[in-house]
C-alpha positions in Angstrom: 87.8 102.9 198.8 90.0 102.2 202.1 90.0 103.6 205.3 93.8 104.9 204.3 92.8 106.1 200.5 89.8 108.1 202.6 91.9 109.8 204.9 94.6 110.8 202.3 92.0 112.8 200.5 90.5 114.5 203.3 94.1 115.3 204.6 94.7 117.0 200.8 91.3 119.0 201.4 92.1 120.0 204.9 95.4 121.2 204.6 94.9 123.1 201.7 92.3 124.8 203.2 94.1 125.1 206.4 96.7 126.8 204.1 94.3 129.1 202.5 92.7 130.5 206.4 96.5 131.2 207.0 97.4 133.1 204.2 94.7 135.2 204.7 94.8 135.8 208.3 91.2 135.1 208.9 90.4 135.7 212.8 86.7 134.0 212.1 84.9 131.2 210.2 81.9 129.8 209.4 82.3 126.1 208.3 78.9 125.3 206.9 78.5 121.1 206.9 81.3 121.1 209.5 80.8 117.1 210.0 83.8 116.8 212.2 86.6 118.4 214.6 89.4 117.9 212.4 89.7 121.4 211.0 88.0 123.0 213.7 91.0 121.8 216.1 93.7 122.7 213.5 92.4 126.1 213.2 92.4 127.2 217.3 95.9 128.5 217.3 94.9 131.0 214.2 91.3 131.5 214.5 89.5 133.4 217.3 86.1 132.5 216.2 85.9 129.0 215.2 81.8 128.4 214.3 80.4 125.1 213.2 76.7 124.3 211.4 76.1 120.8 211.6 72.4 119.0 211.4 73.8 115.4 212.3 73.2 115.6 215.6 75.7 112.9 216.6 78.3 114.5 214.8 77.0 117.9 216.8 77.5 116.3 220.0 80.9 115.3 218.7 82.1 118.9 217.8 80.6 120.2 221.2 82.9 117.7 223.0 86.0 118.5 221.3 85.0 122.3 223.1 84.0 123.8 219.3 81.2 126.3 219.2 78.3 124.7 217.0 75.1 125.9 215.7 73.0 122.7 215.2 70.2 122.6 212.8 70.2 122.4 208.3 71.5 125.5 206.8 70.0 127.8 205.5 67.1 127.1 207.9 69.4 127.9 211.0 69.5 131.3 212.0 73.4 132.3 212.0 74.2 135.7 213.6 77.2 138.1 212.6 79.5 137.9 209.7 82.9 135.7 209.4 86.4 136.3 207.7 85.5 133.1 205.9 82.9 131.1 205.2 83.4 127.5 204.3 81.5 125.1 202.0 83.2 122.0 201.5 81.2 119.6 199.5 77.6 120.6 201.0 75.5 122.2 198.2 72.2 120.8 198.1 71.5 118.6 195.3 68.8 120.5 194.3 70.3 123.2 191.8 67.4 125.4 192.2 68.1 126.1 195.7 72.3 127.5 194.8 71.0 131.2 194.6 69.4 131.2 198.4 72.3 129.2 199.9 74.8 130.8 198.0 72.9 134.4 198.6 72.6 133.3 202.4 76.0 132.7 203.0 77.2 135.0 201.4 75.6 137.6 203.6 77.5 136.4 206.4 80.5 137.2 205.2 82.4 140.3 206.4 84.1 143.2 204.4 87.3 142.0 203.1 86.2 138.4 204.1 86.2 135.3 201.3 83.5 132.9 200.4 85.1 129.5 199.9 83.1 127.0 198.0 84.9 123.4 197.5 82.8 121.2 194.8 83.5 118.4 192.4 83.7 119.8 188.8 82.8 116.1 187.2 78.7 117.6 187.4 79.1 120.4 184.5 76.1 121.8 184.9 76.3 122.2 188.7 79.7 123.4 188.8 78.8 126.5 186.0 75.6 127.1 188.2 77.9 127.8 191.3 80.2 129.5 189.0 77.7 131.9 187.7 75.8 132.7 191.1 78.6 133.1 192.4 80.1 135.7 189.5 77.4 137.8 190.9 79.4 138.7 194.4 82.5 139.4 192.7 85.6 138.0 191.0 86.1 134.1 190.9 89.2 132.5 191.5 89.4 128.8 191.0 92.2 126.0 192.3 92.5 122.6 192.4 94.0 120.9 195.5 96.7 118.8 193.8 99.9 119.9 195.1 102.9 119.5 192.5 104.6 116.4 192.7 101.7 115.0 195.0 102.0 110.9 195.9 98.4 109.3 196.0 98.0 106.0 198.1 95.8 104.7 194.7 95.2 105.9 191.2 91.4 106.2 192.8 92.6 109.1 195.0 94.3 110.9 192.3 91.1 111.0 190.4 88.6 111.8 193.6 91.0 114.8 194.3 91.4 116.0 190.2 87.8 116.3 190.3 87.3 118.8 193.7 87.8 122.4 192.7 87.8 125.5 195.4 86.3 128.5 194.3 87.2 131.5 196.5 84.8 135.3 196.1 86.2 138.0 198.4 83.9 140.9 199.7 85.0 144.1 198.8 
C-alpha cells in the first residue's frame, strides 16, 4: 500500500470520527492507542479536554510536543483518572479475545453520564467483531456505521476494501 492510499484511509477514519465528536458536542476525550497528533490537533477548537494514552514512547514524546496532554504507559495497565464525553478505540483491541471484557469494562468506566463509547474495528475477524458486539450489548444499545461516505472516490480498489471492512460501534451511557 502507498504512502497516498495510507493517508486516504486514515483521512476517511479521522474525519468521520471528527464528525461524530461534533455532532455530539463532546467537551472531553479519551483516545485510547492515540499513536499521533492528527486528531488530537483537529479536535482543540471543540474539545476542552483533549487526553491521549499512548505506550510508544516515541510517539508519546511526539504528542507532548505538538502541546497534547498524554498519559504514557499500555492500557488498561495505566491508571486513567476521571470520566470523558467520549472515549475512543480506534483499531487497538488486544489480540487476545479473552482480555475484550476487562478493556472493554475498563473503558467503559471512564465514561461519563450521557457520554459514548466509540469502538472502531475491522469486521473481516467474525468472531472478534461478535465478541466486541456482545460485551459491549452489556452497557447498553449498539449502533453500528461504516465509514464509507456515499459517492466516496478511493485512490485504489485496495482502499475501498481496507475501509468496507472498519466498522464503528458507538454505546452511550445513560
Amino acid at each position: 500500500m502507498s504512502f497516498v492510499e495510507a493517508d486516504q484511509i486514515y483521512s476517511f477514519k479521522f474525519k468521520h470520527i471528527l464528525r461524530h465528536v461534533q455532532e455530539q458536542h463532546a467537551k472531553s476525550l479519551l483516545d485510547v492507542g492515540a499513536g499521533d497528533s492528527f486528531l488530537g490537533l483537529s479536535l482543540l477548537p471543540n474539545i476542552k479536554d483533549y487526553v491521549a494514552v499512548e505506550s510508544d514512547p516515541e510517539r508519546a514524546g511526539s504528542l507532548r510536543k505538538d502541546g497534547l496532554r498524554v498519559l504514557e504507559g499500555v492500557f488498561p495497565s495505566i491508571e486513567v483518572h476521571g470520566t470523558y464525553d467520549l472515549v475512543l478505540l480506534s483499531q487497538v483491541m488486544p489480540k487476545d479475545v479473552s482480555r475484550y471484557e476487562d478493556f472493554l469494562g475498563r473503558t467503559w468506566n471512564l465514561v461519563s453520564d450521557g457520554g459514548e463509547l466509540v469502538v472502531v474495528t475491522f469486521v473481516s475477524d467474525s468472531v472478534k467483531y461478535n465478541k466486541m458486539f456482545s460485551i459491549l450489548s452489556d452497557f447498553g444499545e449498539v449502533k453500528t456505521e461504516g465509514l464509507v461516505i456515499e459517492d466516496s472516490v478511493f485512490e485504489s480498489e485496495e482502499v475501498g476494501n481496507y475501509i468496507n471492512q472498519l466498522k464503528c460501534m458507538f454505546v452511550r451511557r445513560v
